[in-house]
matplotlib code that plots the C-alpha trace (Angstrom):
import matplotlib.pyplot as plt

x = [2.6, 3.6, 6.5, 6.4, 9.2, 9.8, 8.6, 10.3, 7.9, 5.4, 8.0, 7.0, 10.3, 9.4, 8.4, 7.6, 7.0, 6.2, 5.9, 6.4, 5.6, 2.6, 1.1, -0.1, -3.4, -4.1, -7.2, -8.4, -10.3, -11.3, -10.3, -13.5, -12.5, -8.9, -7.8, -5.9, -7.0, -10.6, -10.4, -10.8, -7.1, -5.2, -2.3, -0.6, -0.7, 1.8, 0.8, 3.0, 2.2, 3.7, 3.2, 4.3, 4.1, 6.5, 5.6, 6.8, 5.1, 6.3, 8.2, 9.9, 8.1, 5.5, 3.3, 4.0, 4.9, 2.7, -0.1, 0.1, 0.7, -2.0, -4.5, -2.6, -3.7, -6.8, -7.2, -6.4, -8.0, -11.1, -9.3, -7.4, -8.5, -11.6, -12.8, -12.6, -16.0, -16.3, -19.8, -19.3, -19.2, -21.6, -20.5, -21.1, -25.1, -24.3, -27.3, -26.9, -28.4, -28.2, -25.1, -24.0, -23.4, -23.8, -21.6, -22.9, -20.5, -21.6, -19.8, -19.5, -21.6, -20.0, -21.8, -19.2, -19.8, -20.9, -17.8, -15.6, -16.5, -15.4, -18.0, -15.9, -17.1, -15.2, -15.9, -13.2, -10.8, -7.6, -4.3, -5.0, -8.6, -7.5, -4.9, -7.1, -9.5, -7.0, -5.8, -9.4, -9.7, -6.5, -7.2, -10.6, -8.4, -5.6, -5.7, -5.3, -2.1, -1.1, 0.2, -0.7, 0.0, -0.5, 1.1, 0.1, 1.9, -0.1, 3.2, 6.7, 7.7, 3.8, 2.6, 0.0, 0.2, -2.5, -2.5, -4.2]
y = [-21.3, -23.5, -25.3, -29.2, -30.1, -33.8, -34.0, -36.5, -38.3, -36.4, -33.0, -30.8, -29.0, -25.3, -23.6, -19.7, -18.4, -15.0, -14.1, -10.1, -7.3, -7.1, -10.3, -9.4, -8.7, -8.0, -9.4, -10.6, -14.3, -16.7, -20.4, -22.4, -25.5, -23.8, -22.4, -19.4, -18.8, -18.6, -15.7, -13.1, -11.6, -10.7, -11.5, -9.8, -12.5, -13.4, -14.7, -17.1, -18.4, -20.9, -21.9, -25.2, -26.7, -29.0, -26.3, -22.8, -20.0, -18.3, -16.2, -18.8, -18.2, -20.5, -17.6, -13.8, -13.2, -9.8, -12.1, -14.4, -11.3, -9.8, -12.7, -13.4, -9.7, -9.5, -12.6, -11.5, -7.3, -8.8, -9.9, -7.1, -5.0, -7.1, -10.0, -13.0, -15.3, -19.0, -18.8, -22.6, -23.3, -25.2, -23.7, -20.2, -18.3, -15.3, -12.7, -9.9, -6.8, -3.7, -2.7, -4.8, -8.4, -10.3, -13.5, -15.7, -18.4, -20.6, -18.4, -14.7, -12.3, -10.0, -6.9, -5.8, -3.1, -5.1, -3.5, -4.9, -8.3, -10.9, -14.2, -16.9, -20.1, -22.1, -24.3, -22.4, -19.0, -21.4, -20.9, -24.2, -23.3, -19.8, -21.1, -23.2, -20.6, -18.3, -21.5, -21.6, -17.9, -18.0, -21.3, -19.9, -17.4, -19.1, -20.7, -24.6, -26.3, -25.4, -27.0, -24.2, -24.0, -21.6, -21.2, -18.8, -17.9, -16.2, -15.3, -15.9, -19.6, -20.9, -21.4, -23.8, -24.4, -26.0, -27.7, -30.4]
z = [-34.7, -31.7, -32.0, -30.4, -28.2, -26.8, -23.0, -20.9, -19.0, -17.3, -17.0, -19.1, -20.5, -20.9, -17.4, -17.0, -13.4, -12.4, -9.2, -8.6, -5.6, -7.8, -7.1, -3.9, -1.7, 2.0, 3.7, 6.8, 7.3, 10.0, 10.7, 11.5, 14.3, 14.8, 18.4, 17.1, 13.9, 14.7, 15.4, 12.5, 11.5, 8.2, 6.2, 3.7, 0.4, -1.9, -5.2, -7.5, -10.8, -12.9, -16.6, -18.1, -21.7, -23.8, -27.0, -27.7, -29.7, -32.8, -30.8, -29.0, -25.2, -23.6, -23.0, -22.9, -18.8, -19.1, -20.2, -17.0, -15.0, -15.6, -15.5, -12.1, -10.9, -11.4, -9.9, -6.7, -7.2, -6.1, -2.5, -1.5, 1.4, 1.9, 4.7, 2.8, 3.5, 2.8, 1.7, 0.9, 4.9, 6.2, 10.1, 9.7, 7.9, 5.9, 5.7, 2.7, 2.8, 1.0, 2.1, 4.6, 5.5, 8.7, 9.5, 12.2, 13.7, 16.4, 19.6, 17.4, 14.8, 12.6, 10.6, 7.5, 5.2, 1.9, 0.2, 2.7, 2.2, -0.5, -0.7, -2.1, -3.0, -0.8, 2.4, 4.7, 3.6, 4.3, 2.1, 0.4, -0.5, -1.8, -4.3, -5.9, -5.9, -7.6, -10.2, -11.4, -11.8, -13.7, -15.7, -16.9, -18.8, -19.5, -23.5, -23.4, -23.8, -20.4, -17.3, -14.4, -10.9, -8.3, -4.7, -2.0, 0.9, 4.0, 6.1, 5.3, 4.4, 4.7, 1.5, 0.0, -3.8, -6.0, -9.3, -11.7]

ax = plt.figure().add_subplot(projection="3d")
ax.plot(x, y, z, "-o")
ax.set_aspect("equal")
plt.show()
C-alpha cells in the first residue's frame, strides 16, 4: 500500500538516486560530422539514476534502491567492453555476418568481431542518445507511478541526462 503525499506543483516530493562504482561500462564509439570525435575512441561511462514519486510504499521508500540498481545494471551489461553502433544512422551501412560486422563510413571501414559490437537503435552513439537509450531500457522495467531520469557522463564533468 502506497501512501499519497501532497506534490507542490510539478516537484514531486520523494526523490531516490543511486548512482554507484557499479553503474558503470567501457566502450568505444564514433562521432559522425565531428572533427575529433570521428574518429573511433572509448570512454569509461558513468551511469546515474534517479527515481521520483509524490507516494511512498508500505514500507515507507519510493522504490527499494537494490531494485533500481539492478534494473540500472543490466541496462548498461549489454555496453560494456563492446563498440557501440548507431544502427539508426543514416551516414554509415552496417553488413552482419556470422561472426563479424562490417561498418562502412564515408572516408573509413571497420571489421569487429560480432561479440564486440553493440547495435543500438539510435541515429549517432552520442552521450545524449545513450541516456535516453538507457531511460527506456530502465523505464520498460520500472512499475508506473514513477518520475525517472537518467544522466550519463562520458569523461569527468560531461554528462548528458534524459528524462520525460
Amino acid at each position: 500500500m502506497r501512501n499519497l503525499k501532497p506534490s507542490k506543483g510539478d516537484k514531486l516530493p520523494y526523490r531516490l538516486t543511486v548512482e554507484r562504482a557499479d553503474l558503470t561500462f567501457s566502450a568505444a564509439h564514433f562521432l559522425l560530422k565531428h572533427e575529433k570525435c570521428a574518429r573511433l575512441h572509448g570512454h569509461n561511462y558513468k551511469v546515474r539514476v534517479e527515481v521520483a514519486s509524490d507516494l511512498l510504499d508500505g514500507k515507507h521508500m519510493v522504490i527499494d534502491f537494490f531494485s533500481i540498481r539492478e534494473l540500472a545494471r543490466k541496462a548498461c551489461e549489454p555496453l560494456d567492453h563492446r563498440v557501440l553502433i548507431p544502427a539508426k544512422s543514416n551516414e554509415i551501412s552496417i553488413k552482419e555476418c556470422e561472426n563479424e560486422v562490417e561498418v562502412v563510413l564515408t572516408d573509413r571501414r571497420y571489421v569487429f568481431p560480432r561479440s564486440d559490437v553493440a547495435l543500438l537503435p539510435l541515429e549517432a552513439t552520442t552521450v545524449e542518445k545513450i541516456a535516453e537509450y538507457l531511460y527506456a531500457k530502465i523505464r520498460e522495467k520500472l512499475p508506473e507511478g514513477f518520475n525517472l531520469k537518467v544522466s550519463v557522463e562520458e569523461a569527468e564533468g560531461a554528462i548528458a541526462t534524459f528524462e520525460l
